[in-house]
N, C-alpha and C positions, 0 to 999 in steps of 0.2 A: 504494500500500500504506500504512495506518495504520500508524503506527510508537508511537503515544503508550500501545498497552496488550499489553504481552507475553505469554506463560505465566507463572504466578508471581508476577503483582500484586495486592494487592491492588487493588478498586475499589469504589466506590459505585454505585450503583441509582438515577438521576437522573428514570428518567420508565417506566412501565407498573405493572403488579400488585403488582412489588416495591421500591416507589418507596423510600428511605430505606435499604433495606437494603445490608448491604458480604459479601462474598465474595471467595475466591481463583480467578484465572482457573486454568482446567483444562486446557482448548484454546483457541487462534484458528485461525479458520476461516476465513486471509485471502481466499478466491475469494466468499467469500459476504461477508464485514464481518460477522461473526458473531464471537463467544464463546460458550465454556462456562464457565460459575461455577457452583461449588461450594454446592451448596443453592438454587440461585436459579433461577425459572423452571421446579418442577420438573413432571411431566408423567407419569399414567400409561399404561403400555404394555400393550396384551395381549400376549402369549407363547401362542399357541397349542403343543399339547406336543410335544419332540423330542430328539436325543439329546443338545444342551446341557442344555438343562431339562424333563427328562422328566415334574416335574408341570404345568407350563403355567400360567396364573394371570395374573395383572398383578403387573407391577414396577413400581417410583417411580423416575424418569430425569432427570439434569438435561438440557433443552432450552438448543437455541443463542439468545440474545437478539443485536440489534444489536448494534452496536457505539458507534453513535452515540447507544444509552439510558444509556452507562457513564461514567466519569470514573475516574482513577487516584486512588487515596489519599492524600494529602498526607501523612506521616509527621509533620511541623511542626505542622499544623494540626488535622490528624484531620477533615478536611472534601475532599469533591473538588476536584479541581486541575484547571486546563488546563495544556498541554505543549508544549512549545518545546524546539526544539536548541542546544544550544552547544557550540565544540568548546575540551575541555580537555583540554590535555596535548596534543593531537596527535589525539586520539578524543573523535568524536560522542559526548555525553550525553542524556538523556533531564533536563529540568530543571522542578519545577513553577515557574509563571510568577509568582506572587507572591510567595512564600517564598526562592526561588531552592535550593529543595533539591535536590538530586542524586538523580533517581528511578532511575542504572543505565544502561550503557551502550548503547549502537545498534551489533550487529554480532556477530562471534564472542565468545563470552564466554569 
C-alpha cells in the first residue's frame, strides 16, 4: 500500500495531460494505485435518462489518475516532494525528504 499521498493532500501533476498542474486529492483508490483530484483528469460522461437524472445529457467527472503520475506538495517549497517515514514522538510521520517538513501522520488520525 502507498502511504506517501492521503485524502486531503495537496499534490502536483508530474507526468500526462495535466503535467504542472496541483489539486486536492478527493479519493484513493488503494486496490487500483489510483487517485481522485479535484479538477484534474476531468472526463465527460453520458447519463442516459433516469430517475436520478431525468434529463440525461453528459456531465464533466473527475477520472482516477495513477498514482505514480503525483507527488505530494511541499508546503516549504511549493514544489513536489518525495516521502519518507520517520517516527516522532512514538508515531509514524509522513516527512518531505528534502525540506524535512512534517507532511501529517500515518495511521488513525
Amino acid at each position: 500500500m502507498a502511504r506517501h499521498i492521503r485524502t486531503g493532500d495537496t499534490v502536483v501533476i508530474i507526468a500526462g495531460r495535466d503535467k504542472g498542474k496541483t489539486g486536492r486529492v478527493l479519493r484513493v483508490l488503494t486496490a487500483k494505485d489510483r487517485v481522485v483530484i479535484e479538477g484534474i483528469n476531468r472526463v465527460w460522461k453520458h447519463v442516459r435518462p433516469s430517475q436520478r437524472s431525468p434529463q440525461g445529457g453528459r456531465i464533466q467527472k473527475d477520472a482516477p489518475i495513477h498514482m505514480s503520475n503525483v507527488m505530494p506538495l511541499d508546503p516549504a517549497t511549493g514544489k513536489g516532494t518525495r516521502v519518507k517515514v520517520e517516527v516522532r514522538d512514538g508515531q509514524k510521520h509522513r516527512v518531505a525528504v528534502k525540506s524535512g517538513t512534517d507532511l501529517g501522520r500515518i495511521g488513525k488520525q
